[in-house]
N, C-alpha and C positions, 0 to 999 in steps of 0.2 A: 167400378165406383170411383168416383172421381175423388181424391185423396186432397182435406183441405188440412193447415197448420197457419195460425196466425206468423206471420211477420213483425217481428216489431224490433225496435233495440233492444227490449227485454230481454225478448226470448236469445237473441243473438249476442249479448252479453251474460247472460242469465250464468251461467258457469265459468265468468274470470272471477276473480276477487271480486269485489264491491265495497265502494264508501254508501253512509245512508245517503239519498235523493238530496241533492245540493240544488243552489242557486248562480247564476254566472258569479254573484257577489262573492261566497262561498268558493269558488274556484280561484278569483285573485286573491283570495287572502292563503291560499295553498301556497300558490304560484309565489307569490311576494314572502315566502319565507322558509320555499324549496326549491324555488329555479333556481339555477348554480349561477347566469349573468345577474341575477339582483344580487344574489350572495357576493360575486366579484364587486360588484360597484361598491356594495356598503362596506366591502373590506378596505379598497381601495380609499373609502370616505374616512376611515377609522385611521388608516396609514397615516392620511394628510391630517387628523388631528393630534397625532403624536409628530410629527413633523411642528405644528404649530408650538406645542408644549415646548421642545425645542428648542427654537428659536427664542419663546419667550425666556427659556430661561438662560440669556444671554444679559438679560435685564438686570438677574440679581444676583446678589452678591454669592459667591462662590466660596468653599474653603475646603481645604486636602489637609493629610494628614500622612508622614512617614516618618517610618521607625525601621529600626533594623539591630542587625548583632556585626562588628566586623573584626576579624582577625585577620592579623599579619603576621608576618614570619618572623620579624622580631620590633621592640617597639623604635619607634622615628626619635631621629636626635639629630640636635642640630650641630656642626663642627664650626669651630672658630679656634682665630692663632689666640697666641700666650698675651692677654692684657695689661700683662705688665711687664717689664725687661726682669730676665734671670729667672724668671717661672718656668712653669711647664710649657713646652712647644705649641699645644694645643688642647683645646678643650669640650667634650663632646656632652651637650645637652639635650636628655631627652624631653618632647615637644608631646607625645602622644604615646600612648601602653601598645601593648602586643595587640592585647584585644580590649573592644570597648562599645557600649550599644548607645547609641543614639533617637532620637526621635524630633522630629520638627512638624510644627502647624502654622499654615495659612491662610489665610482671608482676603482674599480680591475682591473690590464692586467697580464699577465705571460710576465715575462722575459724569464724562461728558464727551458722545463719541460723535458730535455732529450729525445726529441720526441715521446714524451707522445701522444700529441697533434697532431703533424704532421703523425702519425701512422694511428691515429684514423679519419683523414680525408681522406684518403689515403684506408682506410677500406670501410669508405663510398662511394667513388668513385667507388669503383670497384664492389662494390654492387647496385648501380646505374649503371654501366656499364652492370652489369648480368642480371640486368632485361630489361635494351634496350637491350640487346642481344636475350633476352626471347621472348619479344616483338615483335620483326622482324623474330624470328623463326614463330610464331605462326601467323604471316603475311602468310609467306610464304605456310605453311602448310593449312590457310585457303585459298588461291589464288589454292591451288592442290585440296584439297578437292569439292568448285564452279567450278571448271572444270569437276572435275568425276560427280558432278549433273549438271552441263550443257551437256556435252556431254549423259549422261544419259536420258533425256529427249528426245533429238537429236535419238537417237538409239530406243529407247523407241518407239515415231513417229515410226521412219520406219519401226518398228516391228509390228505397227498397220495396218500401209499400205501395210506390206506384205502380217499379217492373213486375211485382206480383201477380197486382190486379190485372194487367196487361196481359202477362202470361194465363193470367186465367180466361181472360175472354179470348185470347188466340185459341185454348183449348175447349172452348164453348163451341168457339168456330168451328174448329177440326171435328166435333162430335157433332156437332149441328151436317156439315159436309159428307162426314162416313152416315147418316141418317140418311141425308137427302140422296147420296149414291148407293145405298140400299133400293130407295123407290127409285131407280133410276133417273135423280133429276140435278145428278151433279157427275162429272165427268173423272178421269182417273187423274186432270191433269188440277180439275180443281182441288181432289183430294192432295195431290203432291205440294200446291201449293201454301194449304193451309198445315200442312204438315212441315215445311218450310217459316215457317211466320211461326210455328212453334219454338223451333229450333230458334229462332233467331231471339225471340223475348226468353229462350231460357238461357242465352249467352248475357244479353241485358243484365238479366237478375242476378246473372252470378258475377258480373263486374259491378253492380250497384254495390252486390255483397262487399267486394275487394274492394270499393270505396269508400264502405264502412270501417272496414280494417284499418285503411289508411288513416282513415279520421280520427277511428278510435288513439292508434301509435301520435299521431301530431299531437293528441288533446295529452298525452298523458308527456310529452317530451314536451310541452307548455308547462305544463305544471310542475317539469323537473321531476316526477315521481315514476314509477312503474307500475303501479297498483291505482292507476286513475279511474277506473270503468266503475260506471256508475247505474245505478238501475234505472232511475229518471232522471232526467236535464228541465229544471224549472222555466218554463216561459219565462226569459229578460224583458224588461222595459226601460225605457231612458229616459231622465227629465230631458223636456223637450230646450233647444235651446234657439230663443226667440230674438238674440240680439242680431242687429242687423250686420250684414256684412263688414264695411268699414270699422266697426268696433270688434268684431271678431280679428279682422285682422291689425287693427292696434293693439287691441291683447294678445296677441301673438308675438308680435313684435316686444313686445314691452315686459312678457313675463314666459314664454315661452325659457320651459329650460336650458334647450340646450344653447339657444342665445344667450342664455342667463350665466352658461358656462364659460362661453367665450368671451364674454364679458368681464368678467371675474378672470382670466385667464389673462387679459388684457392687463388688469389693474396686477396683477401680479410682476407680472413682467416688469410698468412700469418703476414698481416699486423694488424690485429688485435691482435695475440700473439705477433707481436715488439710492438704495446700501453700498452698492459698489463704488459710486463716485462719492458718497461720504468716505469711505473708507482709506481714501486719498487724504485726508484731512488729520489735524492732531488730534488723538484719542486720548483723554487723562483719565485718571482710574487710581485708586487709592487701594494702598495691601499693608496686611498688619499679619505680623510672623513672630513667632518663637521658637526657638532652638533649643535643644541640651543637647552635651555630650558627654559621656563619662568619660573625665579627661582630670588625672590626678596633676598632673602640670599644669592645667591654667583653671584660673578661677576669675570669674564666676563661672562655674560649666552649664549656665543656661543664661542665656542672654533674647529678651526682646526686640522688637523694632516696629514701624511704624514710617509707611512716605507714603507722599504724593509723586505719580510719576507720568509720563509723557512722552508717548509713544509714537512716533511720523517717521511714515515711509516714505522717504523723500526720492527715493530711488529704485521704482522695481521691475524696468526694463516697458514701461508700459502694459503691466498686467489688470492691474484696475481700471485702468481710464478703455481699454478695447473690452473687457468683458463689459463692462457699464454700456456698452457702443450698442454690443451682440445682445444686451438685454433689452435695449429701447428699439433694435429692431423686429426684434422677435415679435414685441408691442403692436409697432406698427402695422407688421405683415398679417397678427392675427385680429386687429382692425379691419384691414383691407377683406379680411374673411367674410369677420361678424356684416361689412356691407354685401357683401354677395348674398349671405345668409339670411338676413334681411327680406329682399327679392324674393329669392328662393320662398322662404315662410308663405310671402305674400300668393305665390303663385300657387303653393299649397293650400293656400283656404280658399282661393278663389274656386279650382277643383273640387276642393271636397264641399263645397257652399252649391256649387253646379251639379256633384253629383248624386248630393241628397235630395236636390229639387228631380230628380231625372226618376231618382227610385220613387217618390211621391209621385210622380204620375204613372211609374209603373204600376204602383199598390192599387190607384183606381182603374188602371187598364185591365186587373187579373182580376178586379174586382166586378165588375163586366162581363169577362170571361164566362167568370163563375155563375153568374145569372144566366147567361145565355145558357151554358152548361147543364145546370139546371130545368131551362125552363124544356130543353131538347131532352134532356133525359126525360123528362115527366111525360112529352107528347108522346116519345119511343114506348115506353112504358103503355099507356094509352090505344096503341097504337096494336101493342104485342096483346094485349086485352081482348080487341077486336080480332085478331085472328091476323093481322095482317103483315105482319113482320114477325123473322125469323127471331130465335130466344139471342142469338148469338148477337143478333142488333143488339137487344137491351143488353146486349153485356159491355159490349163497345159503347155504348153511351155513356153506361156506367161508369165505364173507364175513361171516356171523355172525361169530365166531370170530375174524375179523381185528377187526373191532370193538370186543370182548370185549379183545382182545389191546390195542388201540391205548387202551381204556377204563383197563384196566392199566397201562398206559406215563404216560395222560394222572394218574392218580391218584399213582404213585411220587413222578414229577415235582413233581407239586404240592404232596405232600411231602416232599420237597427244599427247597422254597420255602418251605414253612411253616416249615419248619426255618431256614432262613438267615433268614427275616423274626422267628422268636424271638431270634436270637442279635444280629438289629437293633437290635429294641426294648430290649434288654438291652443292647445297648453292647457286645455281645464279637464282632461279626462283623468277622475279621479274617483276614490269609492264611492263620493256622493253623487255622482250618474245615474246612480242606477235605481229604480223606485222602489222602493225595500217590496222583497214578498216577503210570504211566509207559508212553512212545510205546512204540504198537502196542496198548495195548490194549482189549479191544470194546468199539465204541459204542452208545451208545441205538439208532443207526438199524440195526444189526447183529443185534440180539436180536429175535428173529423179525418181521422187517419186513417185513410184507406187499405192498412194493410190487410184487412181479413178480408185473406185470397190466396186462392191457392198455388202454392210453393214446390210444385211435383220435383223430383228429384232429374236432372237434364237426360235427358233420352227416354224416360220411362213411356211406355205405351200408355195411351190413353185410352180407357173404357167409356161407351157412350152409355148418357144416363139408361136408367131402367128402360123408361116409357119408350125408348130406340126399339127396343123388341115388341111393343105394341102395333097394331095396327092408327096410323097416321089419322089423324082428325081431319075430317074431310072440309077445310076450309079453302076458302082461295090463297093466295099467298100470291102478294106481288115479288116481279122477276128482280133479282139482284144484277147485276151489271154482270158478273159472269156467266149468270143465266146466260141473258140477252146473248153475249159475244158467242155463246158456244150451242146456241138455239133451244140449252134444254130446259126453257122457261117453264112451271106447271100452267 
């Protein structure tokens, strides 16, 4: 008796962990807050906003504050000769105690650093700007990548439940052959062969399985987590995106992240060679201080102050003026970039513009298929009614059909994907892509999944059905093509 188990992801996940039944939307918002490269980026973005903080606080006004305790070995005095003729030789004046504590406070702000200052913040901005720019690239680029393994899982399934059904009608075949060489009207070489076509769809099925596996580890090292496997995958959809090609790729060009990075990258640079060639110039800056000291010898022992001062480095071997150099060219070089990048973009929407019209025509080519598929299974069917074809035909039809079906599934999907890879290349693939669902409803492996079929374990003997042990229904049967070749037509 022929031993059937459904196929499905369920059942072949059914025993890891499990999250509830998500949606692909549901998977990016994992992935965007457990992939460890989004985690890098946003740290990296957070880096360059303390960097920014920084710099700005170059702007305001500054003030320090020391204090201390100091001992010496004995107190300072100062020596001078005898001031007056016939006095003493010499006379020693102490200036400061053994020991004594101190403390002083300061105040600096810039007046006016030639924008020195406002360069240098201005540098940081846009290097804070380049890395939230980076940051949302690498969003977006993980939200592409969780689609190719959710979808791949999706396809993966179906591709289990098609070597299934295949192995099931090879083992239709092979019962159907050990039948017909009972009545003597199949040969030992046709039994070998269909016994051969067994083996071969249950190698199939077990690398469709191992291609599961694989899907499943990418889907879960997408979302940065190890506990990814899920019991259903919700049918994705995409808003459709209808602008024509030249504005796709003007949008690309024009807001596309990671141009948006080198751009920002750019403006950095520049402005870090305006800080260093200001920095060439005189700097004024205003400080205000006060001192004590506990100092029994001089009085006041705390004394204020208050200037204006003016700072120019008139002389520093040419260190400003060549970093300022190496800053404007760095500028220019990652100019020269952003124009290759440019191009580049363009040539990328062109592509992905070409290769979602390519899967559009696929989706109606399997859609064809599927008709024809159909409409040959029904005649097969029809036909086995009649008496006139073997049960093993309708199974191969049937499996036709799954085929045709899983060819359809594999083509929607891929444009799916073509579609989220134009809104890539364009810079607009973002959470509002995708058409909201909501839990409960059908999924890809739901819409006519051909897995229930049977799954025999590789090598197992096959038993032919019961009615093998009856006496054969006296119909005609037309000759199969091995018939023919081997003359043991009925």
């Amino acid at each position: 008796m022929l031993l059937r188990r459904t196929v499905s992801l369920v059942a072949i996940v059914a025993a890891a962990p499990a999250l509830a039944a998500h949606t692909l939307g549901d998977a990016w918002r994992i992935a965007l807050s457990d992939a460890p490269l989004v985690e890098a980026s946003r740290t990296e973005a957070a880096a360059a906003g303390q960097e920014l903080l920084v710099a700005s606080a170059q702007a305001r006004p500054n003030a320090s504050l020391r204090t201390g305790y100091t001992t010496r070995t004995s107190d300072a005095r100062f020596l001078t000769g005898a001031p007056l003729p016939g006095g003493p030789s010499r006379f020693e004046l102490p200036y400061a105690p053994q020991n004594n504590a101190a403390f002083s406070v300061r105040a600096a702000a810039p007046l006016w650093t030639a924008g020195r200052v406002g360069s240098a913040i201005a540098a940081a901005d846009a290097r804070h700007d380049a890395s939230t720019e980076a940051s949302t690239w690498v969003g977006m680029q993980t939200r592409m990548r969780v689609a190719e393994a959710y979808i791949g899982i999706l396809q993966a399934e179906r591709a289990v439940g098609v070597a299934a059904q295949r192995l099931s009608a090879s083992r239709q075949r092979l019962a159907d052959t050990q039948r017909r060489q009972a009545n003597q009207h199949a040969t030992d070489r046709d039994l070998a062969g269909s016994r051969l076509q067994v083996a071969r769809d249950e190698l199939g099925l077990l690398e469709c399985r191992n291609s599961l596996s694989r899907a499943l580890l990418e889907y879960e090292h997408a979302l940065g987590r190890g506990d990814a496997c899920v019991e259903k995958l919700v049918e994705p959809s995409v808003v459709w995106l209808s602008d024509p090609l030249q504005d796709l790729t003007n949008c690309a060009i024009a807001c596309r992240p990671d141009l948006a990075e080198v751009r920002e990258v750019i403006a950095g640079h520049r402005y870090e060679s305006a800080s260093w060639s200001a920095a060439r110039r005189p700097q004024v800056s205003a400080e205000v201080s006060f001192d004590y000291q506990e100092n029994p010898y001089q009085t006041p022992q705390s004394i204020g102050s208050a200037g204006v001062y003016l700072d120019w480095a008139l002389l520093d071997g040419g260190k400003r003026r060549h970093t300022a150099e190496a800053a404007s060219s760095r500028a220019a070089a990652a100019h020269a970039r952003l124009r290759e990048l440019q191009s580049i973009v363009a040539a990328e929407v062109l592509d992905a513009w070409n290769g979602r019209a390519e899967r559009e025509a696929a989706v109606q080519v399997a859609e064809r298929r599927v008709a024809y598929a159909t409409e040959h299974e029904r005649w097969v069917r029809e036909r086995f009614s009649s008496g006139m074809v073997f049960q093993s035909e309708c199974a191969d039809a049937a499996t036709a059909l799954a085929e045709a079906q899983a060819e359809q599934f594999y083509a929607r999907t891929d444009l799916f994907l073509a579609q989220l890879r134009l809104r890539l290349v364009a810079g607009r693939l973002t959470d509002e892509a995708l058409v909201p669902t909501y839990d409960g409803a059908p999924t890809l492996a739901d819409a006519g999944d051909p897995a229930e079929a049977s799954a025999l374990s590789p090598g197992e003997e096959v038993e032919p059905p019961a009615a093998a042990n009856e006496p054969p229904p006296t119909i005609e049967l037309l000759p199969t093509p091995a018939d023919a070749a081997s003359g043991d037509a009925p």
